[in-house]
N, C-alpha and C positions, 0 to 999 in steps of 0.2 A: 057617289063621287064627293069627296070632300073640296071645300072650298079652297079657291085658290090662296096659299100662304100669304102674308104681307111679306114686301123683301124689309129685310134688316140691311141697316147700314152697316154699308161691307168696315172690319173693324180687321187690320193687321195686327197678329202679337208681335214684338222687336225679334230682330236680326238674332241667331244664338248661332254659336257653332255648327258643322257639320257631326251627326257620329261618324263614329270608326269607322263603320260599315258602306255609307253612303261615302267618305273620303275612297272608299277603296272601289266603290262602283261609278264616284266620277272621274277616278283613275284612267278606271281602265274605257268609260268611255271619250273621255279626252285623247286618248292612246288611241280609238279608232272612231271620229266621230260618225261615220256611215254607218257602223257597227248599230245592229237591232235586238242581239240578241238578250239587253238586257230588259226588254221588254217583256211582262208575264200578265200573264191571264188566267180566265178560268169562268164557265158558265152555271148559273143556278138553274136548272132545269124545273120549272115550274107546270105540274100536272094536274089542273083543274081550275076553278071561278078562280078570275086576277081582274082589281081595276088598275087599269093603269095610270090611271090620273093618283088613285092613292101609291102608287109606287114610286109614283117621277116624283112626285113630293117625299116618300120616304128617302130616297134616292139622295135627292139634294140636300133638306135638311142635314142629313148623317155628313154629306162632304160640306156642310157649312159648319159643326162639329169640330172638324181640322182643319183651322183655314192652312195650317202648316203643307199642304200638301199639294198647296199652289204656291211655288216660291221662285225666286230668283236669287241665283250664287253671286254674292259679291267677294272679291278680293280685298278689299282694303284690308291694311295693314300684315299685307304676305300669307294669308292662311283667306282659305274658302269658310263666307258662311251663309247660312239660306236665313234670306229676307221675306218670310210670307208675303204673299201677294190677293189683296182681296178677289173675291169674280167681279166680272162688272159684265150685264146685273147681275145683283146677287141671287136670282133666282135662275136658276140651271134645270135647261131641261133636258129630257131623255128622249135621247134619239129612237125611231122606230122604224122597223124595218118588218117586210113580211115575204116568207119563203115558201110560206103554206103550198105553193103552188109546183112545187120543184117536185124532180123523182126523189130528192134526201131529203128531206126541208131542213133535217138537223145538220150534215154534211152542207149543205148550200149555205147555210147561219151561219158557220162556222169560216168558210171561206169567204164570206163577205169581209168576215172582218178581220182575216189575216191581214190585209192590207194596212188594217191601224197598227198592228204589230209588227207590219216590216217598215213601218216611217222610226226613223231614228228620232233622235230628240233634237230640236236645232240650236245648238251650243249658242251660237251668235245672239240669240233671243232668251238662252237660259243665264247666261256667265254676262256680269256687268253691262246688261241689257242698256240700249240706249233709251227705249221706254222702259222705264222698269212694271208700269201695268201692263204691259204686250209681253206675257212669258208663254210658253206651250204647255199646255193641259197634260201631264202627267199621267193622272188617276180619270178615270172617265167610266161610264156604263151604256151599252146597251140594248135596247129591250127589242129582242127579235120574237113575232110570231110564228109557227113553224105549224098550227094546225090549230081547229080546235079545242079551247080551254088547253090549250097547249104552247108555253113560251119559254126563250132562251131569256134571261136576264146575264149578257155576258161583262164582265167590266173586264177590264185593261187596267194596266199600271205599270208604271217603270220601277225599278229596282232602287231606283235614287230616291224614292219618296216613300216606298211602302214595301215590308215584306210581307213571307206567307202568312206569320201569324197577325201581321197589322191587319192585313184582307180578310182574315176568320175574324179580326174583331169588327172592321168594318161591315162585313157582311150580318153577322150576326143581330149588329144594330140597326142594319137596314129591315129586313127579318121584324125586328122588334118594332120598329116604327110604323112597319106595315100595319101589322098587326092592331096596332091598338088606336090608328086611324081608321080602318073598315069596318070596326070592333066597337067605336066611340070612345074610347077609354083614352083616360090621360095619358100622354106622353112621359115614362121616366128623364129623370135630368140626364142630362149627357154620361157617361162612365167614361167618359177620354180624359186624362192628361196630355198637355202638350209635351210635343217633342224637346223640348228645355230639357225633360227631367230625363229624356235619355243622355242627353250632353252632357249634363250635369253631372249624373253617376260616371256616363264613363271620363271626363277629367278628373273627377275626387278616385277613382278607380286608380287609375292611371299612375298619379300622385301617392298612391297609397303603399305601406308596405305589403299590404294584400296580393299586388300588382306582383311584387318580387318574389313576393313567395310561393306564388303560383305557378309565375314563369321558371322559377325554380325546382316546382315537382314536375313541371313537364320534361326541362333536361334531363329530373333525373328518371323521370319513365324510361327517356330515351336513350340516355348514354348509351347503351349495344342499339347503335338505329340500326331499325329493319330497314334491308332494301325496297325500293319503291317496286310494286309489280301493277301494271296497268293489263287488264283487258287485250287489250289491242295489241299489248307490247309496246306503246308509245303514245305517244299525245300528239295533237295537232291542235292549232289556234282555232277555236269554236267561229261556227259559222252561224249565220242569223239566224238558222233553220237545224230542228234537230229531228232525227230521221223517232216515231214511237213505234213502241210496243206494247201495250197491254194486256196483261193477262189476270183476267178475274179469276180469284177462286169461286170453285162454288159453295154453298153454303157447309156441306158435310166436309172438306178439306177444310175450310176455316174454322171450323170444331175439333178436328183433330189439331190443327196450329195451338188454337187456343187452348184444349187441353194439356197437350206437352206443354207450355209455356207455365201453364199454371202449374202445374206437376214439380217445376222448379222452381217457381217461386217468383216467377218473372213474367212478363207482358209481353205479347206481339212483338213489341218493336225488336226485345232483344231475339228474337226468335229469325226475324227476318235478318238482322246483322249476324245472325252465328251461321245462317243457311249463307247469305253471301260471302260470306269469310271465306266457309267451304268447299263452296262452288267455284271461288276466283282461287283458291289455292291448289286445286285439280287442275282449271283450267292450266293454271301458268307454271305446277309443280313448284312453288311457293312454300316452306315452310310455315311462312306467316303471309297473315295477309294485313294490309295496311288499309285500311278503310277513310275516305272522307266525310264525317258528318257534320251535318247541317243540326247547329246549337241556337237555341233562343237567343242565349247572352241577356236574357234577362233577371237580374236576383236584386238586384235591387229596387225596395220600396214606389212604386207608383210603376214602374218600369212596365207593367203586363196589363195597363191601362192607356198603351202609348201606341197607336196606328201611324207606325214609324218602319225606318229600316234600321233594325241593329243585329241583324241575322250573321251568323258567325257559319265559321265550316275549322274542326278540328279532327286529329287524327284518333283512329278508333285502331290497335291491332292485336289481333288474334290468333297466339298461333294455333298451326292444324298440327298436330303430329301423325303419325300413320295410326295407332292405337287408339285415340281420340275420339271419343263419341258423340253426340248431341248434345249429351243431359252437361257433356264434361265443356263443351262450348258455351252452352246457354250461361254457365254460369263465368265464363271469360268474360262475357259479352257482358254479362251484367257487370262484374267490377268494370270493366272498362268503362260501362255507358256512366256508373257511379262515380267512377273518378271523375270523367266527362264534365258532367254535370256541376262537382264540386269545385273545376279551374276553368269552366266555361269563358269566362271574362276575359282571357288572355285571347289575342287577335290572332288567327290561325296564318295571317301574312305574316304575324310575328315570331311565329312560331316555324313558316315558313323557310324565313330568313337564318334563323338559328338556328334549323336544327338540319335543314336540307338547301343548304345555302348553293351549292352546285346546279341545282335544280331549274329550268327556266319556269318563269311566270312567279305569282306568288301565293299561291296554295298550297298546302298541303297534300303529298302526292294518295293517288288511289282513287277506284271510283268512287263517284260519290252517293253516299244514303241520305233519302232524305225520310225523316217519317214523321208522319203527318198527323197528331193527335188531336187536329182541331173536328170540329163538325164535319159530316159528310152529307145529314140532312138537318132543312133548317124548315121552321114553321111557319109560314105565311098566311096566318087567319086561318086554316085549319088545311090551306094547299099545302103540300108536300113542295118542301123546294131539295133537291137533290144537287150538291156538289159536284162540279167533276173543272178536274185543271185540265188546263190547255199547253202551259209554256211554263218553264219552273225558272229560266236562265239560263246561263250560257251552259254548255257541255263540252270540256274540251277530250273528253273519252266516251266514258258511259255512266249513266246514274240512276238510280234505280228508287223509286218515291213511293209508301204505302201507305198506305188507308185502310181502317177500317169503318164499316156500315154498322148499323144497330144490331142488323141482326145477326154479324159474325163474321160475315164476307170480309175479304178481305180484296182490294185491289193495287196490285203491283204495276206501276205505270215504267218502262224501260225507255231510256230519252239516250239517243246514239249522236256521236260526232259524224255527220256523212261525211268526212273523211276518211274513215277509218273505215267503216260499215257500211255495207249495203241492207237492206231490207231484210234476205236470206237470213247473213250475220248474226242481224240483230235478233230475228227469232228462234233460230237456235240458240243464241244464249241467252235470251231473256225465256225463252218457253223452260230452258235446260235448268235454269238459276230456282225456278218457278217450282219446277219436279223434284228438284232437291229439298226444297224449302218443305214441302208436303210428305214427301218420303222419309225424310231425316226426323220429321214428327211423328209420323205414324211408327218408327223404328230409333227411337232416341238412345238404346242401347247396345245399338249396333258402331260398329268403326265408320266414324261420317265417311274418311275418305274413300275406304270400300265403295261403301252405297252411293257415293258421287261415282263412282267412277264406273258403277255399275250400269247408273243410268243414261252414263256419258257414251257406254260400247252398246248400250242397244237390250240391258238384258233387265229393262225395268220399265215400266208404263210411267206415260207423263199425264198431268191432271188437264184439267178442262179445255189445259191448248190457248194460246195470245191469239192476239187480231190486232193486225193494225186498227192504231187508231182513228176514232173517226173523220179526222181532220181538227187543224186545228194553227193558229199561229202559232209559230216556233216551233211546228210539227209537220215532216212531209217530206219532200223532195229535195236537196242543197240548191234548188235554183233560185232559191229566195223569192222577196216578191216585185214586184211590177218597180224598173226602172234601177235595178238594184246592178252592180258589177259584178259579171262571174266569178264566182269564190268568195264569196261575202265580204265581210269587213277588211281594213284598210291593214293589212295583216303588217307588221316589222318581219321582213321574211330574215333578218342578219341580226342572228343573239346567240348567246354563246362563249366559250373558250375563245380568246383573241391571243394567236399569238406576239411574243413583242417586237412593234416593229423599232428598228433600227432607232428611231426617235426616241423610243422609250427606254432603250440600251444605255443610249448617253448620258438621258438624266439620270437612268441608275448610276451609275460611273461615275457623277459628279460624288455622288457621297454627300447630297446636303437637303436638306428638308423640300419637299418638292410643292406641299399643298397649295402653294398661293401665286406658282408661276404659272405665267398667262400673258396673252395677248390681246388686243383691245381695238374695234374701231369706231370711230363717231363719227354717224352717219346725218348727212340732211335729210328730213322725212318730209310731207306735204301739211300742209295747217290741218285741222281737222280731224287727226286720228282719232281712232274709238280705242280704249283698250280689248275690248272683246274681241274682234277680228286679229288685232295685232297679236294676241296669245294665242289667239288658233292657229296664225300661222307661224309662232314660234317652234307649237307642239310637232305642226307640222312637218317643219324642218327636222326636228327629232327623229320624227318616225324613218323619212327619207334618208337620214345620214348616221349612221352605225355611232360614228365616232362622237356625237352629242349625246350619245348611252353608253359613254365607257369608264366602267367602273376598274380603279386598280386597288387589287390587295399587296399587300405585300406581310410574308410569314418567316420572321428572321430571317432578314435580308436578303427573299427570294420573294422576286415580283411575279405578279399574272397580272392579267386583265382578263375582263368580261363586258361583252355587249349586254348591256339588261334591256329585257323587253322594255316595250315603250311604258304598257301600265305598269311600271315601277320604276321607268327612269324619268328622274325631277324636272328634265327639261319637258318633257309633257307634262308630269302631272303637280309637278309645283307651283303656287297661286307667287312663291316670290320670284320665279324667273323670270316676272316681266314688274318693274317697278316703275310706277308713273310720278312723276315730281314736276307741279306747278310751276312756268317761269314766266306765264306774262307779265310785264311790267318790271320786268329787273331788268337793270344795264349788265352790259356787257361782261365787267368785271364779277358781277354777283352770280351771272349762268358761269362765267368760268369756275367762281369756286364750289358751287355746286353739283358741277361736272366732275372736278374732282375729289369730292367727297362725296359721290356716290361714285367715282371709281374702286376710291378705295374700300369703301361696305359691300360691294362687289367683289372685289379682291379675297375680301376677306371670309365673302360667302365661299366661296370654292372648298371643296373637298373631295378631291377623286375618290376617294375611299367610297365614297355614296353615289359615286356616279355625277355628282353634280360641279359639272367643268363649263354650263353654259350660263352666264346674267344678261338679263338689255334691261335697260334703265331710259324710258323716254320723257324725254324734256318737255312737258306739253306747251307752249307757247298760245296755245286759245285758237280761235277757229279761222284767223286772218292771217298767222304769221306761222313760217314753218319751222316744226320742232326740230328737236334733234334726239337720236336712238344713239346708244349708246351698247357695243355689243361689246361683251368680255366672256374670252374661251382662256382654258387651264390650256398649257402647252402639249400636255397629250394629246390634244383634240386640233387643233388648231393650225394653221400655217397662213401664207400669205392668198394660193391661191381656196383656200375655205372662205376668207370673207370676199372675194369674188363672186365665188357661189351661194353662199348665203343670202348676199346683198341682191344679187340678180333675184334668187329665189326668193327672198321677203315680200319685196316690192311684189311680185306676181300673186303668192298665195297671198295676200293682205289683201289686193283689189279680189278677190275672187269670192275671199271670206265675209266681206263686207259689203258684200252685195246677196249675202244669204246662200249661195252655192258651196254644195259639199263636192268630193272630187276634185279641188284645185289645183292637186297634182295633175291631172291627167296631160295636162299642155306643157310640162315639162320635160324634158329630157330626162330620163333614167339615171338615177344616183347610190350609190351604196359600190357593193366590190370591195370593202374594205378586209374580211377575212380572206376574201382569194388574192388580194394584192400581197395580204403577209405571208402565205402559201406561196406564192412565187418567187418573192423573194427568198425564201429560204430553200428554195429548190434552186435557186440559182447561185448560192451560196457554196453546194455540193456539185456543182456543174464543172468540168474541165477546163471548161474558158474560163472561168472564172477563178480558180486556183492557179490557172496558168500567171495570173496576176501577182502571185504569191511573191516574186521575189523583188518586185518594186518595191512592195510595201513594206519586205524586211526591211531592205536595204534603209530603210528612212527608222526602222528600228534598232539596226545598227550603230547608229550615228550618235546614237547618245541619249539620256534621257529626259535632255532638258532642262533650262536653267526652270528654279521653284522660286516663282513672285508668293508674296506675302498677296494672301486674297483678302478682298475688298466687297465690303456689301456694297458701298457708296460708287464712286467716282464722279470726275467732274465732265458734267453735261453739256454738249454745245449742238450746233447746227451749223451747219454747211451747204450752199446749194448751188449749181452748176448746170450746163444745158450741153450737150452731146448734138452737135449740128446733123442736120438731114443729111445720108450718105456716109458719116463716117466712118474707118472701116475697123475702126479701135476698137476691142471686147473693153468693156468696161471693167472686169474684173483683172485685166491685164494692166490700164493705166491706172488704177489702184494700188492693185501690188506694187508697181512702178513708184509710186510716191511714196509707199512703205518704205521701199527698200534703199532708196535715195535719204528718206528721214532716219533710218535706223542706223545706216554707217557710223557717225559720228555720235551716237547716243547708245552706249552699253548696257542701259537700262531698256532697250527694247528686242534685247537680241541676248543670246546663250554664248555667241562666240564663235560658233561652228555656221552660224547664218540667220535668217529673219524664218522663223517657224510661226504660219500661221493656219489656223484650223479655220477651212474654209467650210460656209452651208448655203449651198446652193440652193435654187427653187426645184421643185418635184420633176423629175423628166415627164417626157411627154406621154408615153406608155402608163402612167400613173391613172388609177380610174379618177370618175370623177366624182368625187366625196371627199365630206370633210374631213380633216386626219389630220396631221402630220407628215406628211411624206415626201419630206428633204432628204435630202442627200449630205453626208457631211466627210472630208478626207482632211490628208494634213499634204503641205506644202514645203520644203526646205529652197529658200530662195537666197542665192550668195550673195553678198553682201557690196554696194556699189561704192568703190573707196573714193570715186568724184563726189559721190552724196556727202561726204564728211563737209565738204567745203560750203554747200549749196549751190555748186558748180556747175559750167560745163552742160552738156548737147543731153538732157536725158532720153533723146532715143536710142543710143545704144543698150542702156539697161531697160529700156520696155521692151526692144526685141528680145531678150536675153531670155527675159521673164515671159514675153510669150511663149517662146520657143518649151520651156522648162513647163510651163502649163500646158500648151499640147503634147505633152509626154508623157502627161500623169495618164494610166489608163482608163478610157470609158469615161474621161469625165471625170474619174474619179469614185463612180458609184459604187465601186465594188469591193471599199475597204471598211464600209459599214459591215457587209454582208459578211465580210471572212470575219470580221473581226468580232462581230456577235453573232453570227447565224449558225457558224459552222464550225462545232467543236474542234476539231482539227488542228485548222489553222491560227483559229484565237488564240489557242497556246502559242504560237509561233509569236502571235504579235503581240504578247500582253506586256511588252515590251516599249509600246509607242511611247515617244512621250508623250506629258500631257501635259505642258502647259504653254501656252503660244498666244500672241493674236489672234483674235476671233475677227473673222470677218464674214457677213451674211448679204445674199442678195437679194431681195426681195420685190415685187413687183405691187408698185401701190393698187389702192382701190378706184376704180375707173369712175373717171368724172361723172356729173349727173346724168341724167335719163330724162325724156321728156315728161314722166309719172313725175318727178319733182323726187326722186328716190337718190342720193348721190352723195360719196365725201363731204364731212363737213369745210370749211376753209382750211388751210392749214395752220394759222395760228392758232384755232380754238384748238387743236391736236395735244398740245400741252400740257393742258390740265387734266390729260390719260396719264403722266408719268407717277407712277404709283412704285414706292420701295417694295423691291421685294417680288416685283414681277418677272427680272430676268434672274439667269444663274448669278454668285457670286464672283467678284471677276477676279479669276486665277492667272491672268497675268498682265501685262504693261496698259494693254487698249483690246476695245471691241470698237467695231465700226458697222454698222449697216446700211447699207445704200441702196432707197428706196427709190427705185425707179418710174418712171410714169410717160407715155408714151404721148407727144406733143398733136396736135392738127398738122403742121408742117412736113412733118415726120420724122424728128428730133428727138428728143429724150433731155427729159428732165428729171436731174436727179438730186434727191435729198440726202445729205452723208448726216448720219448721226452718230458723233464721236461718243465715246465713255473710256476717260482716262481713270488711271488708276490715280487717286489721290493720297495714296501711301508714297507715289514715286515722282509725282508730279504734281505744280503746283496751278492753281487756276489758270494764271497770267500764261505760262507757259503753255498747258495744254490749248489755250487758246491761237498761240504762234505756231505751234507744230502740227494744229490744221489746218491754221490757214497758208502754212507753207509746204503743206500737201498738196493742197487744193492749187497752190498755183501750180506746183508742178503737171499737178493733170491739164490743167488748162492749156500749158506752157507745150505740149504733145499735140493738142488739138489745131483743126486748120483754121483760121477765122480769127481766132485768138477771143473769145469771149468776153462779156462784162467778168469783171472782180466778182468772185465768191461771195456770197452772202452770208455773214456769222450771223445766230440766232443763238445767246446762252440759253438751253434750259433751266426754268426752276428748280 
């Protein structure tokens, strides 16, 4: 037993970037943070004399080595990066456990410690930790007895700190330290680089023309892209737990592999990818088969000295023709695996995107190979330590991982989605995959697809036969482990082809740059916020509401949209969608203008095209006074009642996230329905009732097509504000119109001449699911024109019944001239006749007062420093008006008018008199007769 080590003062290397790799595995675990499946393993089976005092010391030393591998993710400055975190203490020890005594002892080992493999990682403690020395342990080991001179040495690891080959180098130097502790011999110096020099290479990569011309030969491998062919026929979102298969060869098949491989000039590995090419191109009658592999991605200098995660997965494809041999595959496989290897560096999410952009998630389609050249045995003072994996990571189909032994064997490990698979499944097509591999070697000049297909009817012998495996985390049952939710991770079940709804119609219609419209609220928050909770529960909001993942393309002048899974849409997994800025100690005027300069770097982040239509921006004001959040959605996403729901839901997952509980949906009301609401609206589009509408809405197309205002980016800003007494029985959009149409008589600059044309949007009906979106309603109105109004005269309730009456006759509200008018081929042509240019008027329902949480509307005057250029449409004609309503204690109604005149037609002073002799006219209708309106210019 060697002496106990001195601890070394624990010593952190500085903060560096994330790689590729780990950006794209805290993606996708911020997308599900229940989600276990990025957890991997694997046990050294140790057979003969072990101390274990000289092991727990090789153990830790080797993880003192990488302090990198204990870190915490910080955000600053909008991109994720890991901060080592020292141990404290710095000496680590090795847990011990003993099964010796079980009917399996190996099986019983095994299942002890699934348990560590089905604990997620706990973001709250990993991401802008409030102790930054309190992070979760990662990478770990350990040492089970099972009998004997007989022990498991098992480690664990998450995918965010280490992959397969960082674990063969870490292991290997465990192995090594053992050894020449029990040995007495010196210790060599470390062979690690830090993880720097993977971030390193890949920004200088990145940057480089190397980067373009890579991405380059992969287009053009790919220009004729093969269809994706899956297994299963399809994918489903992996679950924590993946159903194994293993099938060992035995020694004499893994002679025959080996010698056909050698016979062409090529290795194992390609041998195994030409058998599953041909196997999966039987199964699925595939031409080609499309393979995903698993690439080092490392060629640059120090890069294979770094116990890190920079593990790549690119496409491998193969075709099979019917004529097709072995000898004629192995040598596919090798240019392929050759190119592979030569444009390894390009990111297969990258590759994803371009080249199978349709596609959900962000891989590369096909199953996945993984092949595994590292050590299978390693040396421990003269025990034999034997290799064998547990968990490789997630499986959203099927994957198939080999190894070879010293002495030839080879082992083919099968890792299934139990979605797609049951047990059966899997060994049929892992035993079938297995038979082929072996047959197609022992007869390389035979037609592969023949002899698959031979062995596939029954008229060929399979080799040594799979077996489940013997247990293991991230291997087994789909019921996950102990306290886990049916169905595993926190799945986005709404991704996909979105059709467009009605909101998205319009903006097309307008014809003018769309990227930077949005909508905005500033919210009061409680003193004391943490950032890390508050981005979990932004993500979270992601995951629950479709329309915070909607991405739009648009390909000469024809739109789509797409829901992007949550691990690739930014409001999950972007570090800038939550931006913190200091304001204790400034007055009032200094938060105001920093409110709105970060509205507008908000503004300006927006990009549908990427998906990214969500920013919050919080004002931290320090731990005694309460901030203020700041939400800003692109207008695809967004409406009056989303920041309702939002705001309710912040507030909840925040208290839930910051109290260290995952699950903080579960107390919520059910959210999403946003593809089936545009499905029915488009069925209702083609519905009888609904055409039976058809001749209202010509008629208003008949009429003409409208005087054309010179449009206006600007216009002049004001406020208005008024109180609707308890009981009154006036629609508010009725005594509005009313004041319109009394102001527009004697003013020819607000009307065409034929009457007051205003395009009304109303708030979402009530049949609307409940998620965020967009989903107003918008129609148009011809209201005649009141010739008492020219004077500022006379009794205006004659022209508000008038105007009532002509508003309850529009039909349904109104809702059904969106749907003819873009849903439904047909009739569109009928109306593409509307006019289009009118008063805009919208009615919207403000954001509801506080909460006892301390979660609520900012005041309304800080409201102001949101008006950001460039946030609404351009205004195409006289005024737009919106009237934000808000529902009193008494039971009254308070409403905010917010004018925008056109400043092409009208001048400050003016537009200023022609609201507030609006506003008295509504007043002027009311019973009680209220205080005088309140003008408020905006900035």
């Amino acid at each position: 037993m060697p002496p106990t080590r001195t601890p070394l003062a624990p010593a952190a290397p500085p903060a560096v970037d994330l790689t590729a790799a780990q950006a794209h595995v805290l993606a996708g675990q911020t997308a599900s943070p229940s989600y276990a499946g990025y957890n991997v393993g694997q046990y050294i089976e140790l057979v003969g004399p072990l101390d274990a005092g000289a092991l727990e010391e090789a153990v830790g030393r080797t993880l003192d080595e990488a302090p990198w591998l204990r870190f915490s993710v910080t955000s600053a400055g909008g991109r994720f990066r890991q901060a080592p975190v020292p141990a404290r203490p710095p000496v680590r020890r090795l847990p011990r456990l003993d099964t010796s005594g079980a009917a399996d002892p190996v099986a019983a080992a095994v299942d002890l410690v699934r348990g560590q493999l089905a604990c997620p990682p706990r973001l709250e403690l990993l991401i802008d930790p409030v102790r930054p020395e309190v992070v979760p342990d990662l990478a770990g080991a350990v040492l089970v007895t099972t009998g004997p001179r007989h022990h498991l040495l098992v480690q664990y690891f998450h995918q965010l700190v280490v992959d397969g080959y960082g674990v063969a180098l870490l292991s290997r130097r465990i192995a090594e330290r053992y050894s020449a502790l029990v040995g007495g011999a010196p210790v060599a110096p470390s062979p690690f680089a830090p993880v720097s020099v993977l971030a390193d290479a890949e920004r200088a990569y990145t940057a480089s023309a190397a980067h373009a011309a890579d991405l380059a030969a992969w287009q053009e491998r790919y220009a004729d892209l093969p269809d994706p062919v899956w297994p299963a026929g399809r994918t489903a979102p992996a679950g924590d737990t993946a159903l194994r298969r293993t099938v060992p060869l035995d020694p004499a098949d893994g002679v025959v592999v080996a010698a056909a491989a050698r016979a062409a000039g090529v290795t194992w590995g390609e041998a195994v990818v030409a058998a599953t090419a041909a196997h999966l191109a039987d199964r699925t009658g595939a031409r080609e088969a499309t393979l995903a592999l698993f690439a080092t991605a490392r060629t640059a200098p120090g890069t294979l000295r770094v116990p890190g995660t920079a593990l790549n997965v690119l496409p491998v494809r193969v075709p099979v023709g019917a004529g097709d041999t072995f000898r004629t595959l192995l040598g596919r496989a090798a240019a392929e695996l050759t190119f592979l290897r030569g444009h390894q560096r390009v990111r297969g999410e990258e590759l994803a995107r371009t080249l199978w952009p349709a596609l959900p998630g962000t891989r590369v389609p096909g199953p996945l190979v993984n092949l595994r050249p590292f050590e299978s045995e390693l040396d421990f003072a003269g025990t034999r330590g034997h290799v064998v994996s547990l968990a490789s990571g997630p499986v959203d189909d099927l994957s198939v991982s080999a190894s070879s032994h010293p002495d030839g064997r080879l082992r083919l490990d099968f890792d299934a989605n139990p979605a797609l698979y049951d047990a059966a499944s899997l060994a049929q097509y892992a035993d079938g995959c297995a038979a082929a591999l072996v047959a197609l070697a022992r007869e390389p000049d035979r037609a592969a697809r023949a002899l698959v297909r031979g062995l596939a009817t029954g008229t060929a012998g399979h080799p040594g036969g799979g077996r489940p495996d013997a247990g293991g985390p991230g291997v087994g049952s789909p019921s996950g482990g102990p306290g886990r939710r049916p169905g595993g991770p926190e799945h986005d079940t709404e991704t996909g082809a979105l059709p467009l709804l009605p909101s998205a119609h319009r903006l097309r219609a307008a014809h003018t740059a769309v990227e930077r419209l949005h909508e905005s609220v500033l919210l009061r928050v409680p003193a004391g916020l943490r950032a890390a909770p508050l981005r979990q529960a932004l993500a979270a909001l992601a995951r629950r509401h479709p329309a915070l993942r909607l991405a739009l393309r648009r390909t000469e002048g024809i739109w789509t949209q797409e829901i992007r899974p949550a691990v690739s849409a930014p409001a999950v997994t972007d570090p800038g969608t939550l931006r913190r800025i200091g304001v204790a100690g400034r007055t009032g005027a200094e938060r105001d203008g920093l409110v709105s300069e970060a509205a507008r770097a908000a503004a300006a982040a927006l990009d549908p095209g990427t998906a990214t239509v969500l920013r919050a921006v919080w004002f931290d004001a320090g731990p005694r006074e309460p901030g203020r959040l700041l939400l800003l959605g692109h207008q695809l996403s967004v409406d009056d009642v989303t920041w309702q729901l939002l705001g309710e839901e912040l507030s909840a997952l925040y208290g839930e996230f910051a109290h260290g509980e995952h699950g903080a949906d579960e107390g919520l009301p059910p959210a999403g329905g946003l593809a089936a609401w545009a499905a029915r609206l488009t069925s209702e589009a083609q519905s009888t009732a609904r055409i039976s509408e058809l001749p209202h809405w010509s008629a208003l197309a008949a009429g003409g097509a409208g005087r054309a205002w010179a449009a206006t980016e600007g216009g002049h800003r004001l406020v208005t504000a008024l109180t609707l007494p308890a009981g009154d029985g006036h629609p508010l959009d009725a005594l509005l119109l009313t004041a319109l149409t009394r102001l527009a008589a004697g003013r020819p600059r607000l009307h065409d001449g034929t009457g007051l044309l205003v395009d009304l949007e109303l708030p979402r009906p009530g049949a609307a699911p409940r998620t965020a979106g967009r989903l107003t309603s918008a129609h148009l109105v011809r209201l005649p024109l009141d010739a008492a109004g020219r004077t500022g005269s006379g009794d205006p309730g004659p022209t508000y019944r008038r105007v009532a009456r002509d508003l309850a006759a529009v039909p349904d509200h109104g809702q059904g001239l969106d749907q003819l008018r873009h849903l439904n081929p047909q009739t569109a042509a009928r109306l593409s006749n509307l006019p289009g240019c009118a008063i805009r008027y919208r009615r919207r329902t403000a954001a509801r007062a506080a909460g006892a949480d301390g979660w609520g509307p900012a005041p309304a005057p800080e409201w102001r420093a949101l008006d950001v250029p460039g946030a609404s449409l351009p205004l195409t004609g006289p005024l737009e008006l919106v009237a934000d309503t808000e529902a009193l204690p008494d039971g009254g109604t308070s409403v905010t008018l917010r004018w925008r005149w056109s400043d092409l037609l009208f001048g400050p002073a003016e537009a200023r008199r022609l609201a507030e002799e609006a506003t008295r006219t509504v007043r002027a209708l009311l019973p009680g007769r209220p205080e005088p309106a309140r003008e408020h210019p905006c900035p």
